[in-house]
Steps between C-alpha positions, in 0.01 A plus 500: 500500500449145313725299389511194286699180664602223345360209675466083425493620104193731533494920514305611826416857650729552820393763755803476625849552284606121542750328228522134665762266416408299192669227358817569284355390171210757506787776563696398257277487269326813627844699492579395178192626307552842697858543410374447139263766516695681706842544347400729162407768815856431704760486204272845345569686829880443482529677226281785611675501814841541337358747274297727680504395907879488569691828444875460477453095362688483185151423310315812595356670272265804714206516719146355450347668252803621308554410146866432470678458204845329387682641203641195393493073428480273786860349594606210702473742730132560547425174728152646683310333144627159388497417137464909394513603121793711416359684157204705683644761787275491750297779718318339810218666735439301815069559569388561840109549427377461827429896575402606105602423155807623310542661130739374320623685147641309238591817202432441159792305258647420171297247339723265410604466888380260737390573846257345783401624885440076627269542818547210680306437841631365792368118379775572223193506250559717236187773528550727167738647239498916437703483186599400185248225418212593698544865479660558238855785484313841556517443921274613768404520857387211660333456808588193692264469837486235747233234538164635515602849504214770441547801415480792204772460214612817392498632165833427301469162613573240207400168666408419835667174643393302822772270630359233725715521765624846727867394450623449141775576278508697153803410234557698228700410209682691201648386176845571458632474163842516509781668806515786295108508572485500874481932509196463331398239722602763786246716387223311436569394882507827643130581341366147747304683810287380813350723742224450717172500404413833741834704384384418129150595521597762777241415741483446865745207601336198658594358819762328550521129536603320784818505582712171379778331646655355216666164567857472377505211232848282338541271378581335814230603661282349223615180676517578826162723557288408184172440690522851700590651162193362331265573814604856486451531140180354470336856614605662134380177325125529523378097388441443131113356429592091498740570773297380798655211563859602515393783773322240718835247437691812576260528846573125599842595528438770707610785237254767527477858291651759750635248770819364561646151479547340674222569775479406843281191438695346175697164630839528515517118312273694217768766477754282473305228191413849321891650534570154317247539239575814358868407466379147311229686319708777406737247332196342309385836360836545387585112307088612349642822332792310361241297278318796397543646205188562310500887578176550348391342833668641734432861560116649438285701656267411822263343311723320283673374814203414687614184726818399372688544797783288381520629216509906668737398747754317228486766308600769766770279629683416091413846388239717683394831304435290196292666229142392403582275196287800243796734651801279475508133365817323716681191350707335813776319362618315785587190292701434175342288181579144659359606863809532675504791760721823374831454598764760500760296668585326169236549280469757234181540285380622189142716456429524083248761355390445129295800363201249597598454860588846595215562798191701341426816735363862435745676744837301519679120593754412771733244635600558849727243687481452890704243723265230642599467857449858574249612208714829425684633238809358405823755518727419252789667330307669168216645786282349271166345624320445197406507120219671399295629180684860470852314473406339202706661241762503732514066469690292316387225195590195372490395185150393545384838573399379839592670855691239738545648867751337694374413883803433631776562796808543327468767153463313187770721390526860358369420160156372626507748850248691404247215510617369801273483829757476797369220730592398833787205628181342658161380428294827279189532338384760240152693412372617184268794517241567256374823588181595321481134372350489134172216441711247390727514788210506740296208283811256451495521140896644574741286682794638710854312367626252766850547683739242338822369614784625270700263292 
């Protein structure tokens, strides 16, 4: 077999697998760029890991395959997804489409309910939406096959959906209106079904795949064996058209699809440089998605995401599973009005609606708070986690007419409580959803009120 080396700056054939030592600069600079393009695939497999390869974790949700769903809000709990909503309870299905395609049924809802099936491939690219906006509220079965997959779709099929990669993840979410709501919510979750393409159709089953060892992933491990982690993964991940170059960067390092890393020939001195890198690069990726915060961005499908590594691999790290921007519109506050960082040490903060500033959507609005160190939920004594549209009546007004929320440690006392947004004794940020964003929201005619420090 052929390899490519990396060699005096130029990419030649090697009939023999031969990585020679090359000086650190090109490493560096080589390991960088592949831990960029890399990382969307490593931080994606945690959470399928957790959720569907470790039985008995406290993340695990069922097998591969298995459409799981969860009956209530995300708490501070729920740590396998940073940065989670907490208004949408969630049903997950883990893909393995290696062997043949799956069926998944989403069953027909109230109209004025929103709900989405996100398809996300293993790049973290979001791939389609079975739902609300693209499907509408009467439901369906939807075929979701690997890449390249050929074969006859039965009848009953609504859509058929290729994913791009043999390892992906599907997230469904439903709109719950109020607590008193969640039953209903409990039975619009118990009508959400995958089964195999051959047990739907009832037809022969195919053979099975190879067997896979599945590597255990942490988040320790995500330091301490990231380049084996994205070697091994690399064989679910067939290369998107413009991708080229990464895969042959990936080569010079002497990561190849189905291999392990290190091999036999890689220098122990170019183990070492790219052990260093991905802790340095990891940190980079990180400060990046603390500057981001045009969500419209951020999260898109393949083709919207075509070469912006970065920009992939900031968003998985500050909030990976984001929506494409027609599906949810984000506004990251991560700053108040003067462009001082949040503070929840000694800061408290004021966030004022007018009827002209409330966010303009076609499903619903919310305000969810996270602590910044760990990008979680924040417990708090009220188990509240955020404000949304539904809790409107519910909110207090001044004599204005307008809606203050309170983003603040301490309560703001019992008068104003129920506009209160608990944050953390530390460093916070908070994120607006606008899900279903309306034109103007999308176009910039409406602009999102600014956090402000209260008097």
């Amino acid at each position: 077999m052929k390899r490519r080396s990396f060699l005096a700056g130029t990419v030649a054939l090697m009939a023999v697998p031969s990585i020679p030592s090359f000086a650190q600069d090109a490493v560096k600079a080589s390991a960088r760029e592949a831990y960029i393009y890399t990382y969307p695939l490593v931080k994606n497999y945690l959470t399928m890991y957790q959720y569907a390869l470790e039985p008995g974790g406290n993340q695990y949700k069922g097998p591969l395959n298995t459409l799981a769903s969860i009956a209530r809000v995300y708490t501070p709990k729920d740590t396998a997804i940073i940065t989670p909503n907490s208004d949408t309870p969630y049903s997950f299905i883990v893909f393995d489409l290696r062997a043949e395609p799956v069926v998944v049924t989403m069953p027909p809802i109230e109209k004025d309910r929103y709900y989405s099936l996100q398809l996300i491939d293993l790049y973290t690219n979001n791939v389609d939406y079975p739902g609300t906006r693209v499907d509408g509220n009467d439901g369906g079965d939807f075929l979701i096959t690997g890449p390249g997959w050929k074969g006859d779709v039965p009848k009953g099929i609504k859509r058929v959906i290729e994913m791009p990669t043999t390892l992906a993840i599907g997230i469904i979410r439903t709109q719950l209106f109020s607590p008193s709501d969640l039953d209903k919510v409990k039975t619009i979750q118990s009508g959400y079904k995958a089964a195999l393409l051959s047990a739907y159709a009832r037809t022969p089953v195919p053979d099975a795949p190879p067997s896979i060892d599945w590597l255990p992933i942490s988040d320790e491990k995500m330091v301490s064996d990231y380049w084996s982690l994205a070697a091994f993964l690399l064989q679910f991940a067939p290369p998107y058209p413009g991708d080229e170059a990464q895969r042959e960067n990936l080569a010079k390092l002497g990561i190849y699809q189905g291999e392990t890393w290190p091999g036999a020939d890689t220098p122990p001195d170019t183990v070492a440089v790219m052990n260093g890198m991905a802790i340095s690069t990891e940190k980079e990726i990180r400060d990046e998605a603390g500057r981001l915060t045009d969500s419209s961005k951020l999260f898109g499908t393949p083709e919207f995401m075509k070469g912006r590594y970065m920009v992939r691999a900031a968003a998985a790290q500050g909030g990976i599973y984001g929506n494409s921007v027609q599906e949810a519109l984000y506004v990251i506050y991560a700053f108040d009005a003067k462009k001082a960082p949040l503070d929840g040490v000694t800061g408290k903060y004021r966030l004022t609606f007018t009827l002209e500033t409330l966010p303009p959507v076609d499903a619903f609005w919310s305000l969810t708070m996270y602590d910044r160190p760990k990008q979680f939920l924040v417990d708090n004594s009220i188990d509240r986690y955020l404000i949304n549209s539904p809790m409107l009546s519910g909110l207090e007004k001044n004599d204005k007419g307008e809606i203050v929320l309170y983003l603040q440690h301490e309560s703001p006392g019992s008068e104003l409580e129920s506009n209160w947004l608990p944050a953390p004794s530390d460093g916070f940020y908070a994120v607006m959803r606008l899900y279903l964003p309306k034109a103007e929201a999308l176009d910039g005619r409406w602009t999102p009120p600014q956090i402000e420090i209260a008097l």
